[in-house]
Structures are given as C-alpha cells and as structure tokens.
Backbone bond lengths (Angstrom), bond angles and torsions (degrees), N, CA, C in turn:
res aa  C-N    CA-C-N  psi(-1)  N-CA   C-N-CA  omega(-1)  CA-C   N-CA-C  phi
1 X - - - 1.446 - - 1.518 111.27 -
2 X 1.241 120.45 -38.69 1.426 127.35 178.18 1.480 99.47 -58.04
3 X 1.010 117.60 -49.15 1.205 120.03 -154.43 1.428 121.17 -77.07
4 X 1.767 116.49 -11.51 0.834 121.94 155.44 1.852 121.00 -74.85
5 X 1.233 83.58 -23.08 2.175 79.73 -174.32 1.404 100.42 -93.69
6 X 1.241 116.11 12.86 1.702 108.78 145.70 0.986 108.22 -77.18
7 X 1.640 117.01 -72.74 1.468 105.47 173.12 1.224 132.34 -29.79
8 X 1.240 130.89 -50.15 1.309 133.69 177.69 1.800 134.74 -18.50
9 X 1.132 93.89 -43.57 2.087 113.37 165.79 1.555 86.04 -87.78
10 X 1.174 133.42 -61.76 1.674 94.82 -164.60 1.332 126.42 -70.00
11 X 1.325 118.73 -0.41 1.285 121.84 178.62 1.542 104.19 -84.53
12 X 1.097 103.48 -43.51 1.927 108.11 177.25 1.239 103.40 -63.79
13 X 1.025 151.96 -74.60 1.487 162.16 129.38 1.771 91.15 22.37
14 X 1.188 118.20 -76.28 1.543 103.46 -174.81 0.915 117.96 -39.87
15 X 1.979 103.82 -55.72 1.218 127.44 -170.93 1.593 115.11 -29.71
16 X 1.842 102.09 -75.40 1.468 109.14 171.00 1.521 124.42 -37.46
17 X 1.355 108.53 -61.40 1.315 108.53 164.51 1.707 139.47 -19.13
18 X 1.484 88.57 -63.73 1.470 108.68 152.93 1.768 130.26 -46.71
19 X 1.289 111.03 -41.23 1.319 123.60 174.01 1.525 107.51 -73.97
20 X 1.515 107.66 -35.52 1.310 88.38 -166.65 1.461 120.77 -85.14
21 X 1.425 123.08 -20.28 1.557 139.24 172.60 1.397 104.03 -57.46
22 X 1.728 126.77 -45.25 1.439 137.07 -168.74 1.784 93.75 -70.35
23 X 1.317 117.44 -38.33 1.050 115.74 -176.59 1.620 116.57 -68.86
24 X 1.429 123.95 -32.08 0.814 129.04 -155.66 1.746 110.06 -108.52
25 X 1.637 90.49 -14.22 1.578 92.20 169.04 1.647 107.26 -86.11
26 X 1.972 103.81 -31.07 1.556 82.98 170.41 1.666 136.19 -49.75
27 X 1.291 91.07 -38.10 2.076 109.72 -174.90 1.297 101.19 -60.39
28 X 1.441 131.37 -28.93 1.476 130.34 -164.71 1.953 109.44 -100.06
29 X 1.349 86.52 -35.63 1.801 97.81 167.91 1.170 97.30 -53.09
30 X 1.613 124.66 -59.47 1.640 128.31 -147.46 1.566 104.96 -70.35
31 X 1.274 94.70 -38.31 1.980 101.18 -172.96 1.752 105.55 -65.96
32 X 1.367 116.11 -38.55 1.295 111.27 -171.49 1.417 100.99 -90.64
33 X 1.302 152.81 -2.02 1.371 162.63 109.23 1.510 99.12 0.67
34 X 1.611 103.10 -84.21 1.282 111.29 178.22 1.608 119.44 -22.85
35 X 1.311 104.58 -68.85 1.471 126.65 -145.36 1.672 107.71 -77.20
36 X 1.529 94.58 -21.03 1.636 109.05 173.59 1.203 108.40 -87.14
37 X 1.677 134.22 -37.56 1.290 122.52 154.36 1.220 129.68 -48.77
38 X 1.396 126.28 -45.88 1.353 135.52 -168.61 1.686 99.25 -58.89
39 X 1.102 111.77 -50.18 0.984 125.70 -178.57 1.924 121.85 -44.89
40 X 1.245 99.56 -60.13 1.468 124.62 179.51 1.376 131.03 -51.85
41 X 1.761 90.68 -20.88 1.640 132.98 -168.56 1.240 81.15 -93.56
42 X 1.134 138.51 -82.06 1.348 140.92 -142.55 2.033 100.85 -66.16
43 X 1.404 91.81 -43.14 1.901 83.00 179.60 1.637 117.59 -75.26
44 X 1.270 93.13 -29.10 1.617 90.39 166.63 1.570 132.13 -69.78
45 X 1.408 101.75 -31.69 1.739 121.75 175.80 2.004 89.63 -53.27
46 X 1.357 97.54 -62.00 1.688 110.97 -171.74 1.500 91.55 -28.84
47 X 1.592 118.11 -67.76 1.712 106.19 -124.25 1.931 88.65 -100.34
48 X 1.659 125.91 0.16 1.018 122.76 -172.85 2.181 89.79 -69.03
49 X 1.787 79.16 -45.55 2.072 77.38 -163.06 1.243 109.31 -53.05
50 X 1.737 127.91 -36.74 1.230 128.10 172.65 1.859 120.93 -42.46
51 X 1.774 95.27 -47.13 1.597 102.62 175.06 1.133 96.18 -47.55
52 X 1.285 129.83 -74.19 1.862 149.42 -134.65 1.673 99.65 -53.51
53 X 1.211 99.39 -37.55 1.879 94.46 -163.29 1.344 136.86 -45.37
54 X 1.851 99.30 -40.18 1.232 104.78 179.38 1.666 113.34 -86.50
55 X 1.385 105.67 16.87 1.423 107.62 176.93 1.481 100.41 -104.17
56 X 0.910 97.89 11.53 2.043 94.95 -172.74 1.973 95.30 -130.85
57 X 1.157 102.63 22.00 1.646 109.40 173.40 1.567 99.75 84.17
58 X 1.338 126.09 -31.77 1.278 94.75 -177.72 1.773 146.32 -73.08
59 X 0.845 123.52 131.04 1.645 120.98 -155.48 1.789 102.69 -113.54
60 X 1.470 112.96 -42.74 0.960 92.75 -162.30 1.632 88.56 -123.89
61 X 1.952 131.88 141.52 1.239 120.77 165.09 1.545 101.60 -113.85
62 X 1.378 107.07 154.99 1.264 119.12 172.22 1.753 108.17 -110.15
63 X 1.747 110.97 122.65 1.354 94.11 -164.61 1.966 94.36 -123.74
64 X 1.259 108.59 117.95 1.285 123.35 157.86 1.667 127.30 -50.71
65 X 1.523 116.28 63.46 1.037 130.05 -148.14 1.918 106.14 -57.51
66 X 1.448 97.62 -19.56 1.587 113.23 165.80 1.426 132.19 -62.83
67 X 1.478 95.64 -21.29 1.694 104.96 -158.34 1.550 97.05 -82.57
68 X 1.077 139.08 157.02 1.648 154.59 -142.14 1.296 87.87 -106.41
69 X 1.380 123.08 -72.89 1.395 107.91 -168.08 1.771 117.25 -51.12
70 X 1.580 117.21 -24.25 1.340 107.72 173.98 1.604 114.85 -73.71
71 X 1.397 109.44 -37.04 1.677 114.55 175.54 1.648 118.86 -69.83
72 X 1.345 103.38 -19.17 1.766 119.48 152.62 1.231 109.71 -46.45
73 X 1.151 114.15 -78.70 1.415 138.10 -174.62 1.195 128.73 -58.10
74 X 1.166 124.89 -8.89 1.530 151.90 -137.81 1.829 82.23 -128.70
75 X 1.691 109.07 -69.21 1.712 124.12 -163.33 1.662 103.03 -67.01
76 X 1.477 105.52 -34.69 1.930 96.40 164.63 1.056 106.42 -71.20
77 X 1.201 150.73 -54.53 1.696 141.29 -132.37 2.056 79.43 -86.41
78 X 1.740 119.19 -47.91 1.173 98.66 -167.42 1.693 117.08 -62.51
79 X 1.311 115.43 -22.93 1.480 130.46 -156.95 1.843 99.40 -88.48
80 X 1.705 117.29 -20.50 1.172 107.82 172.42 1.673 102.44 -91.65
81 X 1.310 112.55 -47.75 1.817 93.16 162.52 1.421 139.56 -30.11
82 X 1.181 119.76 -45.18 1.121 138.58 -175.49 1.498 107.58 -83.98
83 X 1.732 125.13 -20.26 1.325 139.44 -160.72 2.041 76.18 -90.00
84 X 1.315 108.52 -73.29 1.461 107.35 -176.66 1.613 112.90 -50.89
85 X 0.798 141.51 -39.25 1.176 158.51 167.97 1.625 99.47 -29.58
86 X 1.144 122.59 -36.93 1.133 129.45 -133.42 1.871 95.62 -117.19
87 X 1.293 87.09 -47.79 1.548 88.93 175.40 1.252 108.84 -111.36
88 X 1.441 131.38 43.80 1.245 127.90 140.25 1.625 93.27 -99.50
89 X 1.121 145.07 -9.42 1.031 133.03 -160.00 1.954 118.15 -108.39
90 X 1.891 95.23 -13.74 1.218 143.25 176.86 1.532 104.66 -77.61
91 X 0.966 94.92 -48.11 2.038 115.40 177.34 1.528 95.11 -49.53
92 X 1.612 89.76 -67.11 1.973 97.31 -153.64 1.247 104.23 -53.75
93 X 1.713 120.58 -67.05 1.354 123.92 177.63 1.766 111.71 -40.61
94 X 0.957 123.89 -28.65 1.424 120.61 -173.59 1.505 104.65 -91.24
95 X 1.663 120.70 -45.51 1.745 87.81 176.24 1.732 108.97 -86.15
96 X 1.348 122.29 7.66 1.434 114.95 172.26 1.307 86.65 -69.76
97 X 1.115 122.37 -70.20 1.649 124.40 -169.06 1.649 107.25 -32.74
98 X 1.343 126.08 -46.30 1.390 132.01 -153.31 1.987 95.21 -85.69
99 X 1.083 118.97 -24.91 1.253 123.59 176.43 1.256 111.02 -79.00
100 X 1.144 123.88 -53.83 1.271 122.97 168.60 1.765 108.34 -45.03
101 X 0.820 108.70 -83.33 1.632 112.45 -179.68 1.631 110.30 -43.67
102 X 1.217 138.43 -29.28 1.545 130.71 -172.92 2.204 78.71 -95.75
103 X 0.774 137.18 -30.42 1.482 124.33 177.97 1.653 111.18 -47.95
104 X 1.482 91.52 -52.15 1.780 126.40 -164.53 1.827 89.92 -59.64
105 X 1.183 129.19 -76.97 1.174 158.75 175.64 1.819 99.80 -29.94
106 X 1.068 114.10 -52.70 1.599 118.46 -167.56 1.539 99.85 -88.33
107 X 1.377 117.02 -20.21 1.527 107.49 -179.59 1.930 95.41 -94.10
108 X 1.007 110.95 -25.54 1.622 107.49 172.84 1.287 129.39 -55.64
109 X 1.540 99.36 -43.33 1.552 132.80 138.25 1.174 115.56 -14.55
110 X 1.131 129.42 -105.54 1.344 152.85 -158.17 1.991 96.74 -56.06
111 X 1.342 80.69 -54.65 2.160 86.22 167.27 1.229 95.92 -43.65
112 X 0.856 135.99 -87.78 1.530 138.11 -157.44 1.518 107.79 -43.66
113 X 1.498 121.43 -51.22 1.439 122.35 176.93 1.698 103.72 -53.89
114 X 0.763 120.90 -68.03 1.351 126.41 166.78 1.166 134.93 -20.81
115 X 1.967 104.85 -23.31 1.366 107.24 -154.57 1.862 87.09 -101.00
116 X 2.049 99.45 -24.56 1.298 88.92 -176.15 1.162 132.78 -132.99
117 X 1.560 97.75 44.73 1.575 123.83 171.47 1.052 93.55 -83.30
C-alpha cells in the first residue's frame, strides 16, 4: 500500500506531463491550420480571377513575362507554395512526432496498470 502512494505524484506528474504536450500539440496543430488556410485562400482567390475573365469578355491575355509586377506576382504565389510546402511537411513531422509520443504514453499506461493490478 505504501508503495503505491509513492507512486501516486509520479503518476500525476506523468499525468500532467501528458496534458501538457496534448496541449501544446493542440496550439501548434491550430497555428499551422491557420497558415495552411491562409494560404489556400490566397491560391484559390488566384485561380477563381483566372476563371472570371472570360466572363468579363476577356479571352485572350498578353503577359509581359518581364514586367515586375508579373515577377511580383509570380515570387508571392511561389513564396506561398513553398510557405505551404513547408507546413504540410511541419504537419507530417509533427503528428509522426505526436504518435510516437501518444504510443510512448499508452504503453506507460498499461505499465502503470500493471504495476497496480
């Protein structure tokens, strides 16, 4: 019996522990949520105006592949690709990471049941 109310703080102690990573993967899920929407918005805004054109008469554009504002325009659309790019890739490593650790956590688990069956 003693020997369980030692245990007792280290089990809470995990416990918290545990809460606080879930917590902290939520805040980091949510931010890259964000940043992948923002994103999605912006490529979709792009390719809606592309639809729109020929509804506004235009059929044919002529694009001055030189002109700054197109190489502007050109260096955002590449710089938000590469922005998503980044946090889809932010995602993976992070719920591989989060699996690993809720694996770790559930076999610690079961240790513990184990310890006081």
């Amino acid at each position: 019996m003693s020997d369980e109310k030692e245990r007792g703080p280290q089990i809470l102690d995990a416990y918290q522990e545990l809460v606080r990573r879930v917590e902290q993967g939520t805040s980091r899920m949510r931010a890259l949520s964000i940043v992948t929407i923002a994103v999605a918005v912006v490529l979709a805004a792009s390719y809606v105006s592309q639809l729109a054109l020929p509804l506004t008469g235009t059929l044919t554009v002529t694009v001055n592949l030189g002109d700054p504002g197109t190489v502007a325009a050109e260096l955002i659309v590449l710089a938000l690709a590469l922005t998503w790019l980044c946090v889809g890739i932010q995602d993976l490593r992070f719920s591989l990471k989060m699996k690993a650790e809720i694996r770790e956590a559930r076999s610690k688990e079961k240790e513990i049941e184990n310890r006081l069956a």
